[in-house]
DOTORKE-969034 format. One record per residue (C-alpha): x, y, z; residue number from 0; residue in three letters. Coordinates in Angstrom, 3 decimals. Last residue first. Layout:
DOTORKE-969034
(node (X,Y,Z),NUM,'ala') ...
END
This chain:
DOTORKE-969034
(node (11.891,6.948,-21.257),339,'unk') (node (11.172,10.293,-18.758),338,'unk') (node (14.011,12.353,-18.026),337,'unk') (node (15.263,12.654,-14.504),336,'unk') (node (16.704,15.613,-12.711),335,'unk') (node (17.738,15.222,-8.401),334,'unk') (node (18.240,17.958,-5.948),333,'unk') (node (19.789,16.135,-3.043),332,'unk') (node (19.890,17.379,0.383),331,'unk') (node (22.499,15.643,2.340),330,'unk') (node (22.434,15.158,6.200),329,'unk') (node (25.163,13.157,8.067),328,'unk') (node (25.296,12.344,11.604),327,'unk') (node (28.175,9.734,10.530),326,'unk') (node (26.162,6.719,11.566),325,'unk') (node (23.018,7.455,11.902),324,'unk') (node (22.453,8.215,8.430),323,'unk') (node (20.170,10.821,6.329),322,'unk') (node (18.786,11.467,3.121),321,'unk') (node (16.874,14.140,2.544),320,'unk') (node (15.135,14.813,-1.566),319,'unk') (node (14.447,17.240,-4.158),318,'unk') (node (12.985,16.433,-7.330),317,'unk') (node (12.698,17.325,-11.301),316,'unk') (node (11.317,16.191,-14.274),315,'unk') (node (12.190,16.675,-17.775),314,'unk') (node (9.648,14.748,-20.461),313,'unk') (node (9.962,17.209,-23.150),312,'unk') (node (8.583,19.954,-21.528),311,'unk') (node (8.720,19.961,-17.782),310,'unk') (node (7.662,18.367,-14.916),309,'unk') (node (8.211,19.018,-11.338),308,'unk') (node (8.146,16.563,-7.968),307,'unk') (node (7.323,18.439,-4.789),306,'unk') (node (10.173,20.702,-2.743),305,'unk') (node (10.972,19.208,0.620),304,'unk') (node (10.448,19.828,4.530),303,'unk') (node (7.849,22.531,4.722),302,'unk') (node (6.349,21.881,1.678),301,'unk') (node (6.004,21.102,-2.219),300,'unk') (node (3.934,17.706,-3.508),299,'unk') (node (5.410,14.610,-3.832),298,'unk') (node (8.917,14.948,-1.708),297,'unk') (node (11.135,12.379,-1.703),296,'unk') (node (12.459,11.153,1.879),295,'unk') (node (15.450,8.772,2.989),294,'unk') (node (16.135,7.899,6.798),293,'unk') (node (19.565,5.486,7.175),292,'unk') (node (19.894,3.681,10.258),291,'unk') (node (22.537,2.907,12.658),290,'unk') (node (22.091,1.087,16.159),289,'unk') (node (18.502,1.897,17.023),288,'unk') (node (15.136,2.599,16.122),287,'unk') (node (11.663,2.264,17.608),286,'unk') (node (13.185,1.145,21.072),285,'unk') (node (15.426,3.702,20.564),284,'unk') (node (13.588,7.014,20.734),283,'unk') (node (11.700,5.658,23.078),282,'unk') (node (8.722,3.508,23.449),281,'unk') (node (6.098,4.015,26.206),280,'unk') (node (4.392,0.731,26.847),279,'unk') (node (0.654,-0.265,26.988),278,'unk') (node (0.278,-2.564,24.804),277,'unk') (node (3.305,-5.514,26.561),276,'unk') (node (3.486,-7.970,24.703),275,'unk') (node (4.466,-6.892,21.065),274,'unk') (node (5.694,-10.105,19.142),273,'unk') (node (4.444,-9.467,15.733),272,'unk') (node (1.737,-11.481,16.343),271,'unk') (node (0.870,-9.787,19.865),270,'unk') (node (0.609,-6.989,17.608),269,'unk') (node (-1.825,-8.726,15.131),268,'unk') (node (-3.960,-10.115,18.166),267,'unk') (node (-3.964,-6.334,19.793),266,'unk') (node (-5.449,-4.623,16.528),265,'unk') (node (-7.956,-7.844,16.120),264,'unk') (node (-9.446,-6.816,19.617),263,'unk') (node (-10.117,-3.216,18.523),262,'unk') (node (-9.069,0.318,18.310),261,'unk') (node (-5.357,0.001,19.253),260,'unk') (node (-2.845,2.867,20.109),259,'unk') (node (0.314,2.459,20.517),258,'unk') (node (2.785,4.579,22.626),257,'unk') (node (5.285,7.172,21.364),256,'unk') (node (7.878,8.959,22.714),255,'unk') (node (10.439,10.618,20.443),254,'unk') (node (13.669,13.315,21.652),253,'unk') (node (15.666,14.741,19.416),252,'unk') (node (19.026,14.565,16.820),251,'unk') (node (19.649,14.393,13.357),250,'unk') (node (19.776,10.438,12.508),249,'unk') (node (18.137,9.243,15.271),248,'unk') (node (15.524,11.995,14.875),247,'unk') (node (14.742,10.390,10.890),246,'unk') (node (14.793,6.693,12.367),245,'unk') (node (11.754,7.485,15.336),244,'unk') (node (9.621,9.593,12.168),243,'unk') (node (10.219,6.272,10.385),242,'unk') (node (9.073,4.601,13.527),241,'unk') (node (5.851,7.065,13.836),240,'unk') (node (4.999,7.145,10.303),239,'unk') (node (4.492,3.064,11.017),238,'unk') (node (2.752,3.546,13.617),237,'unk') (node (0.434,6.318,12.300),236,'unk') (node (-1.182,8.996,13.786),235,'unk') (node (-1.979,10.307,17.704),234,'unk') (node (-1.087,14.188,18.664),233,'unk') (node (1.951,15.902,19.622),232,'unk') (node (4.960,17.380,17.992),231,'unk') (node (6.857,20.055,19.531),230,'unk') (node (8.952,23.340,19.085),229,'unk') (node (8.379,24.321,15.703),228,'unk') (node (9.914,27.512,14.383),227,'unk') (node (10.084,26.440,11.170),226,'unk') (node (13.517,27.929,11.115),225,'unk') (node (14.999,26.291,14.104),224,'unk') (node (14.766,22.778,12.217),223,'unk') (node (14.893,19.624,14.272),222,'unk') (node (10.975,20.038,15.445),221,'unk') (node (10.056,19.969,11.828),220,'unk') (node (11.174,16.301,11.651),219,'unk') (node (7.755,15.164,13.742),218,'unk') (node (5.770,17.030,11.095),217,'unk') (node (7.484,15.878,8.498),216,'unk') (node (6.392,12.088,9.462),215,'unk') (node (3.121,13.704,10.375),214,'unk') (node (1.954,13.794,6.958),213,'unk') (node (-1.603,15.069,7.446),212,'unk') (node (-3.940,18.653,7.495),211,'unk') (node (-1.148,20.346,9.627),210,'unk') (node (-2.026,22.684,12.076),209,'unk') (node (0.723,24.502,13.960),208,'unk') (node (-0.685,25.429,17.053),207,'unk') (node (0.680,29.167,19.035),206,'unk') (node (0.677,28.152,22.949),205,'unk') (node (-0.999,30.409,24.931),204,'unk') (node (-1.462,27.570,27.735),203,'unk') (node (-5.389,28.000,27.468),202,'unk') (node (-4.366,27.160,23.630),201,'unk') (node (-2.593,23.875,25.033),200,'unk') (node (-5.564,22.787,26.405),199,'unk') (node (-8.055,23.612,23.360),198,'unk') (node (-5.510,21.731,21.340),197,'unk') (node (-5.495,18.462,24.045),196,'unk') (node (-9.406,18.671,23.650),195,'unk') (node (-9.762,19.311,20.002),194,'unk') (node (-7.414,16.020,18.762),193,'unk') (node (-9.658,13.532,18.064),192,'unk') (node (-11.206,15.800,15.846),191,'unk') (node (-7.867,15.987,13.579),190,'unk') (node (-5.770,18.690,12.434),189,'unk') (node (-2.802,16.882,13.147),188,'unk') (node (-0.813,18.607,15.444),187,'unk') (node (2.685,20.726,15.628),186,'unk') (node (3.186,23.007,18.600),185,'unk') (node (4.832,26.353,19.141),184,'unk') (node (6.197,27.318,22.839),183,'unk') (node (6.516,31.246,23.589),182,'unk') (node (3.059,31.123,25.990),181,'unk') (node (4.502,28.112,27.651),180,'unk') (node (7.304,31.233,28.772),179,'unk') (node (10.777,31.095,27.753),178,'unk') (node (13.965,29.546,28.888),177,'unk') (node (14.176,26.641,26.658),176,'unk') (node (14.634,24.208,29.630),175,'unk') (node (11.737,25.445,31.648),174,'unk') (node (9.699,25.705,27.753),173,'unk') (node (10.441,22.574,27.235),172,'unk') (node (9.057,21.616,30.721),171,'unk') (node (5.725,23.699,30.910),170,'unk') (node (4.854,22.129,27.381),169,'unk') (node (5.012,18.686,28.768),168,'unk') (node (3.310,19.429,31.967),167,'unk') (node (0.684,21.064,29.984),166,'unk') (node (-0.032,18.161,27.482),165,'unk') (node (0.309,15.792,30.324),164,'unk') (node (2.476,13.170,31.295),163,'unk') (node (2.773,9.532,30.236),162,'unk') (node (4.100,10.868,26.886),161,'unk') (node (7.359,12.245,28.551),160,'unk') (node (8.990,14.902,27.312),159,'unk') (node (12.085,16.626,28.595),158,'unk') (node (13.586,13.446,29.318),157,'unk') (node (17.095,13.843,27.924),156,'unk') (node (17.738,17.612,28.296),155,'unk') (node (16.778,19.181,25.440),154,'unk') (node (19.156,20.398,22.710),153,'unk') (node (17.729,18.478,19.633),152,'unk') (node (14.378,18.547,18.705),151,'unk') (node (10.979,17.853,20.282),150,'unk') (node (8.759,14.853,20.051),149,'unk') (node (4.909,13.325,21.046),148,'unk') (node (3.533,10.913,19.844),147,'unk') (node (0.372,8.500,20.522),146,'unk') (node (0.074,5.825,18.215),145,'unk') (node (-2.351,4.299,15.755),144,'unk') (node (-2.548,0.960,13.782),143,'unk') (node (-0.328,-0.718,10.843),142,'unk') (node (1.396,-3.475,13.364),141,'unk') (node (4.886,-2.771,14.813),140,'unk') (node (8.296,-4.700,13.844),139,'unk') (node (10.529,-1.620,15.699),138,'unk') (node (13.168,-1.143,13.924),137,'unk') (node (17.382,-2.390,14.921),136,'unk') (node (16.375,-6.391,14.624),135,'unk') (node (18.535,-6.577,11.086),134,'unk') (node (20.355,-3.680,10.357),133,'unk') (node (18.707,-0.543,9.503),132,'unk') (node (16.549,1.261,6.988),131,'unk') (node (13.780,3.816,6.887),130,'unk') (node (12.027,5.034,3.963),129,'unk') (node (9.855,7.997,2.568),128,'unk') (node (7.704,8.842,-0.432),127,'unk') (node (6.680,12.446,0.773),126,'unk') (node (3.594,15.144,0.933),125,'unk') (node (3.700,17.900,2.403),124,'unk') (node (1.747,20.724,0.502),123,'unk') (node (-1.813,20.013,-0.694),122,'unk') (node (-3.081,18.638,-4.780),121,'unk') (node (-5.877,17.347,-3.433),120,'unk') (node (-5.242,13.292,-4.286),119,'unk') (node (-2.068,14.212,-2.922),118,'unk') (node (-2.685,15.655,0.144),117,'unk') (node (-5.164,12.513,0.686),116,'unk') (node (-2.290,9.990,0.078),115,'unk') (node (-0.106,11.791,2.493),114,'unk') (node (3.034,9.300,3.220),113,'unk') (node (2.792,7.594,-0.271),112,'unk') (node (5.938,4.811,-0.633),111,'unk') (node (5.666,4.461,3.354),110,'unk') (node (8.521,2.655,4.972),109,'unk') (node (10.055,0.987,7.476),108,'unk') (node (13.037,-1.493,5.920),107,'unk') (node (15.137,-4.134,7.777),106,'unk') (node (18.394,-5.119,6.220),105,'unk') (node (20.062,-8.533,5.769),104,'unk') (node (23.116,-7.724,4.028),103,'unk') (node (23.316,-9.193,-0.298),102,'unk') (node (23.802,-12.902,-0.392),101,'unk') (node (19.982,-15.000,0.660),100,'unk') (node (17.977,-12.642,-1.640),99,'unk') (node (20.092,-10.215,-3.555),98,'unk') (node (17.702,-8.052,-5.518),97,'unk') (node (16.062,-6.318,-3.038),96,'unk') (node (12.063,-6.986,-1.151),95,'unk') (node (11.214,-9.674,1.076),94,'unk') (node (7.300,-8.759,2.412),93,'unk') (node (7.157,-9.455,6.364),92,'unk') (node (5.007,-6.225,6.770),91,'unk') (node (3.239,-5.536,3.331),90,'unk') (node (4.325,-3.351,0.565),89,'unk') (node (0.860,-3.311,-1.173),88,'unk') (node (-0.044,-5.797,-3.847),87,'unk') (node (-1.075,-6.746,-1.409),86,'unk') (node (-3.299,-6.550,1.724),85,'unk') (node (-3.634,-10.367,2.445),84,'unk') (node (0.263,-10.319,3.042),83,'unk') (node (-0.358,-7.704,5.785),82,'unk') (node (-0.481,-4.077,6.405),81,'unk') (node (1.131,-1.115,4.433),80,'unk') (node (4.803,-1.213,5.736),79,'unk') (node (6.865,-1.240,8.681),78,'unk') (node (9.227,-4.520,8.768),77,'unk') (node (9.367,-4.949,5.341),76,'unk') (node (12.375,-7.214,4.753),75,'unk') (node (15.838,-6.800,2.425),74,'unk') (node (17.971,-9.088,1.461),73,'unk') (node (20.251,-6.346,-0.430),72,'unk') (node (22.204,-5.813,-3.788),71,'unk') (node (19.418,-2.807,-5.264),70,'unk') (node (17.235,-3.396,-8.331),69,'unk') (node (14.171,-5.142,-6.602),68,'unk') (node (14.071,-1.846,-4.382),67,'unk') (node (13.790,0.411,-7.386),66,'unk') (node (10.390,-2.215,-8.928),65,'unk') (node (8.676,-1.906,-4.970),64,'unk') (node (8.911,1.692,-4.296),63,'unk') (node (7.384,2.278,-8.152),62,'unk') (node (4.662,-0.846,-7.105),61,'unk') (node (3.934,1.427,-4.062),60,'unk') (node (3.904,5.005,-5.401),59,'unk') (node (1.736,3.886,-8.469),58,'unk') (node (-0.698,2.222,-5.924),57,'unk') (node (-0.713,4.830,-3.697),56,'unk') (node (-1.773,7.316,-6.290),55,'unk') (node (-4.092,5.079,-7.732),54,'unk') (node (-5.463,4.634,-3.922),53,'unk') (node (-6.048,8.239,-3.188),52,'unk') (node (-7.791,9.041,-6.745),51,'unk') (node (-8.198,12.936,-6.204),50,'unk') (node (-6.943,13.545,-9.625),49,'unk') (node (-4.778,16.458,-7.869),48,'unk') (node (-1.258,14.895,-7.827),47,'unk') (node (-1.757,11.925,-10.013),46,'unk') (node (1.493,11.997,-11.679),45,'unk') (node (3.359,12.811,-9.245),44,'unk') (node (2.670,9.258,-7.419),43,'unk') (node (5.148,7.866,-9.786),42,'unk') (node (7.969,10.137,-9.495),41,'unk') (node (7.527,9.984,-5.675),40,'unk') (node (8.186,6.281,-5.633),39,'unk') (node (10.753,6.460,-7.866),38,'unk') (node (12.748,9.105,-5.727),37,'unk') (node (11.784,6.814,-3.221),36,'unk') (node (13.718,4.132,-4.133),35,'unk') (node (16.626,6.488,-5.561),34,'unk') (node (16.784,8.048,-2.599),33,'unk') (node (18.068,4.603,-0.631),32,'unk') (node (21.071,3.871,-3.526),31,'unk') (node (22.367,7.082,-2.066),30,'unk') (node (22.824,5.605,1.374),29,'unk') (node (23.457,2.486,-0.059),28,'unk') (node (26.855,3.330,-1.106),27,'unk') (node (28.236,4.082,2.442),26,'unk') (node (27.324,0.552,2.917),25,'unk') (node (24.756,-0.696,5.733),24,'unk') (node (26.390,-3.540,7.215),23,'unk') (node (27.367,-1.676,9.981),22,'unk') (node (30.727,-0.649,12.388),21,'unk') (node (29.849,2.900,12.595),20,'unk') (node (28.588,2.918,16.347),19,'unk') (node (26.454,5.294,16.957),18,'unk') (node (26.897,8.981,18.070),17,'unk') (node (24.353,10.112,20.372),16,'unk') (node (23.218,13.761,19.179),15,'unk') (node (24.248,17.093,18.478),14,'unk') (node (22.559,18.743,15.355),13,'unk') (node (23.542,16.785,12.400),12,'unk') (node (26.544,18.327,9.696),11,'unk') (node (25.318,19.198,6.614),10,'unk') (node (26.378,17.382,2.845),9,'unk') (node (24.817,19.028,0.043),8,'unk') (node (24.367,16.728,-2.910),7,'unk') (node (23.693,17.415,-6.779),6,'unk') (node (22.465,14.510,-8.258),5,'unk') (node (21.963,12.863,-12.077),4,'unk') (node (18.963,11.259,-12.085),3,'unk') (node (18.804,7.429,-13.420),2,'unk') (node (16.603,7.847,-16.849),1,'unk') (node (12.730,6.956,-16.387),0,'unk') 
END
């Protein structure tokens, strides 16, 4: 594949915390950061609708892994796709980047194939997506569950809280909103384990936005008036949960989001990665702080991001978000590549 040539639209965030700018992430790497997952979605194209999850994953993860090898940075997974006995994924602790021991120490969250089954079936939403930061600045969680729940910019702080209800969490954004519950529109996974907190929000009149996975742009819908999402709830990922965390730093918003293990072996391999305390509520910036840079691909078309497109003659095209803490900055980048 040929290096893309980029059109960028710059946006000013939402209002949010400004950060301060003094960072070893480069101005440079911003843009260097969609070209990783501009790979990654590439790859992973080309098995949109084979229904082959893992060949899909795979191509999206050794794609991820070949763009990061090619960028200056000492660079460590700190979110990824389980341990070192689960490669050849990108596994937590893996050093990734071309400059090992001279380029700046950065941590990386990501997820090369967020929506593996969309993609298999050919469904909307899918992304290759990445979070980075200085070193210590992302959460260094396990690959299990956790509960969420987020709104956009424009709240009071503490408008959510996850150790509150479903209803007392609704009732608030709405207070602050100034409309009824009745008015407030919810994302969820459309998951079993969700049907009780659904069937409570529906005696609230809430309208539910189902979405079938991808809860990383689920969470980021929240920042956009025109989807007309108010909040995220439900239980998915970790890891989509920090690079979720990283995106609303960027933009603006409100995370919570508490960890959810389904076994003994869940709580060793947290307690490995230095997580004492399971039960705790994490914040916006306990998952990610100081600045960060959020970068997303899409795979197939949706809400957030157009899919990868081919053409005759080996033309493809993408669209991709990139985002930094720093400046508040948003760019959409419409990017064409021509296959070797």
């Amino acid at each position: 594949m040929n290096d893309s040539t980029t059109s960028a639209a710059s946006t000013p965030a939402p209002e949010r915390k400004r950060v301060n700018k003094s960072s070893v992430l480069d101005r440079a790497l911003v843009l260097e950061m969609v070209r990783v997952t501009e790979a990654a979605a590439i790859a992973a194209s080309k098995l949109i609708g084979r229904g082959d999850e893992k060949a899909a994953d795979a191509a999206a993860v050794e794609a991820m892994r070949r763009a990061f090898d090619e960028l200056e940075i000492d660079g460590t997974v700190v979110i990824g796709e389980g341990e070192r006995d689960e490669a050849p994924m990108l596994y937590i602790g893996e050093k990734v980047g071309g400059a090992p021991g001279r380029g700046p120490k950065i941590d990386i969250a990501l997820d090369p194939l967020e929506g593996t089954t969309i993609t298999a079936k050919a469904g909307p939403n899918s992304l290759a997506v990445l979070a980075a930061a200085e070193a210590g600045c992302l959460l260094n969680a396990p690959d299990t569950y956790m509960d969420k729940i987020a709104v956009g910019p424009g709240y009071p702080e503490g408008v959510i809280d996850l150790a509150k209800s479903p209803t007392e969490n609704v009732r608030a954004v709405a207070a602050a909103k100034g409309v009824d519950p009745a008015d407030i529109v919810v994302c969820v996974l459309d998951r079993p384990r969700h049907a009780k907190m659904i069937a409570e929000l529906r005696s609230l009149g809430c309208g539910i936005y189902l979405i079938p996975d991808g809860d990383v742009a689920g969470v980021i819908a929240v920042t956009d008036e025109d989807t007309t999402i108010d909040m995220y709830m439900g239980c998915g990922g970790a890891p989509e949960g920090v690079l979720a965390a990283a995106a609303l730093r960027c933009v603006g918003g409100q995370f919570n989001g508490r960890l959810v293990f389904r076994n003994d072996d869940e709580k060793a391999r947290a307690r490995k990665w230095g997580i004492t305390d399971l039960e705790r509520i994490y914040k916006l910036e306990d998952l990610a702080k100081g600045d960060c840079i959020f970068a997303a691909t899409g795979v197939t078309g949706g809400s957030l991001l157009d899919g990868v497109k081919r053409y005759k003659g080996g033309r493809m095209t993408t669209e991709s978000v990139v985002m930094r803490a720093s400046s508040g900055t948003v760019r959409w980048i419409k990017g064409e590549h021509h296959s070797e």
